[in-house]
C-alpha positions, 0 to 999 in steps of 0.5 A, a space after each residue: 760758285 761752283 767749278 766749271 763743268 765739262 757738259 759737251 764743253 770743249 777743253 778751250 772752254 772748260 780751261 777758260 772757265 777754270 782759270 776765270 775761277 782762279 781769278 786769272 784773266 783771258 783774252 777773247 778776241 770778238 771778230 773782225 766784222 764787229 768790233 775787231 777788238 780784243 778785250 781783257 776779261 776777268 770775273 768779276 767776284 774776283 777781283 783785286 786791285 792788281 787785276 784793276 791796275 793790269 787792266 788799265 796799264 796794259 789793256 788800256 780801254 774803258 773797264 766794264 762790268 757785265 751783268 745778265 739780263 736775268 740779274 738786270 730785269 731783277 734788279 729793274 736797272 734801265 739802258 743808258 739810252 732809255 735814259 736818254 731816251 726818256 729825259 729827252 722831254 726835258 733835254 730836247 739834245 739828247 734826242 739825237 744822241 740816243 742812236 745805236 752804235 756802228 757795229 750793232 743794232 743797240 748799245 750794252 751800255 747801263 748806268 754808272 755806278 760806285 760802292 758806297 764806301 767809296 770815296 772818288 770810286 776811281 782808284 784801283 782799291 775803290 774800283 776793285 770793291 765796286 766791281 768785286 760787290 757786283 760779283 758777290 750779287 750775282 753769285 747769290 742771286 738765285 738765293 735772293 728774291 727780286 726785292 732782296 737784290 734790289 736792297 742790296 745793290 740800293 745798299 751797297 752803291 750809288 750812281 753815277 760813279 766810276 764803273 759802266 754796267 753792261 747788260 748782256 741781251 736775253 738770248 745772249 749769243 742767238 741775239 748779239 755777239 758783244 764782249 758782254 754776251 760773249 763773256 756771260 755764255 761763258 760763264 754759264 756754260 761754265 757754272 761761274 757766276 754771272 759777271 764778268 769785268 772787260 777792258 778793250 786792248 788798246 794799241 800803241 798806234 791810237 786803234 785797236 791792240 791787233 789780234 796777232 798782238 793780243 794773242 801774242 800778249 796772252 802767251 808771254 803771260 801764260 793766260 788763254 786767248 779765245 776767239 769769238 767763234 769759239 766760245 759762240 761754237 760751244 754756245 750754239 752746241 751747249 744750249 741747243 
């Protein structure tokens, strides 16, 4: 992992990468013709206990790993809903369930997964390896052969577990705007490696922490809030 770069990157873009790489979390706030939803994010090869136990008392939605299509194609790891989709011979039900979310075209879900020295998986500890182990995979996947990753994530995890992948699209922010594309173009425009952990904001009114919230949150701890079209700005510059 090496730092961030300043390649035509915004100041915004290049002090979210370098305080990812610290191992601070940020704030990115998708937009309100999505999801309308902030999530906390932070990467994933770092994480700790503490940034698990932040996420879950003050962020409050489901945690998330995001992987890059690049790491998921090499590892050969399949949608949740091809899953569906293909035990649907056996389980006729899971015919109707396999449907796309409201606020896009197909779901990032992946599967489930848990370290194997794990006990339950659920816990801040257990958690934090699971999720830090998937980082160190992807910081070392340009290193490794396809069948060499492949062993090492059979080797360090079992599935299902406490911990839901997700799997950014192959042209990332030309194709969709998730919190999962949204994170991992960040990341390689900043030269991160590539898997971020995300949580959805939650409120105190049973929705969506508001924007106005989220960001107000962000600066009483001093940590960056980014808004989706910002880091999907840099993106379109970065990669043209």
């Amino acid at each position: 992992m090496g730092p961030p770069q300043s390649r035509t990157l915004s100041k915004e873009i290049v002090d979210a990468g370098s305080a990812l790489a610290r191992g601070e979390p940020i704030l990115v706030y998708d937009a309100p013709e999505r999801e309308g939803e902030t999530d906390l994010i932070f990467l994933s090869e770092r994480a700790t206990p503490e940034l698990i136990h932040l996420a879950r008392r003050d962020a409050g939605g489901l945690i998330c790993t995001a992987i890059s299509e690049e790491l998921r194609r090499r590892l050969d790891l399949p949608f949740f809903s091809d899953l569906l989709a293909n035990a649907r011979i056996h389980y006729p039900l899971l015919a109707s369930l396999a449907e796309a979310p409201r606020y896009d075209r197909r779901s990032a879900f992946g599967i489930t997964i848990n370290h194997r020295a794990n006990y339950t998986g659920v816990s801040d500890n257990e958690r934090a390896l699971t999720i830090r182990t998937v980082g160190e995979i992807a910081a070392n996947a340009r290193d490794r052969s396809a069948e060499e990753l492949r062993g090492e994530f059979s080797e360090a995890f079992v599935s299902p577990g406490h911990v839901p992948l997700l799997y950014a699209s192959p042209g990332l922010l030309r194709e969709r705007k998730g919190h999962t594309e949204l994170a991992v173009s960040l990341l390689r425009m900043t030269t991160l490696s590539e898997s971020a952990t995300v949580c959805e904001m939650l409120g105190d009114s049973g929705g969506a922490r508001s924007p106005v919230a989220a960001r107000r949150y962000a600066d009483d701890h001093g940590w960056i809030f980014l808004e989706g079209n910002t880091i999907t700005g840099a993106w379109q510059q970065w990669s043209a």
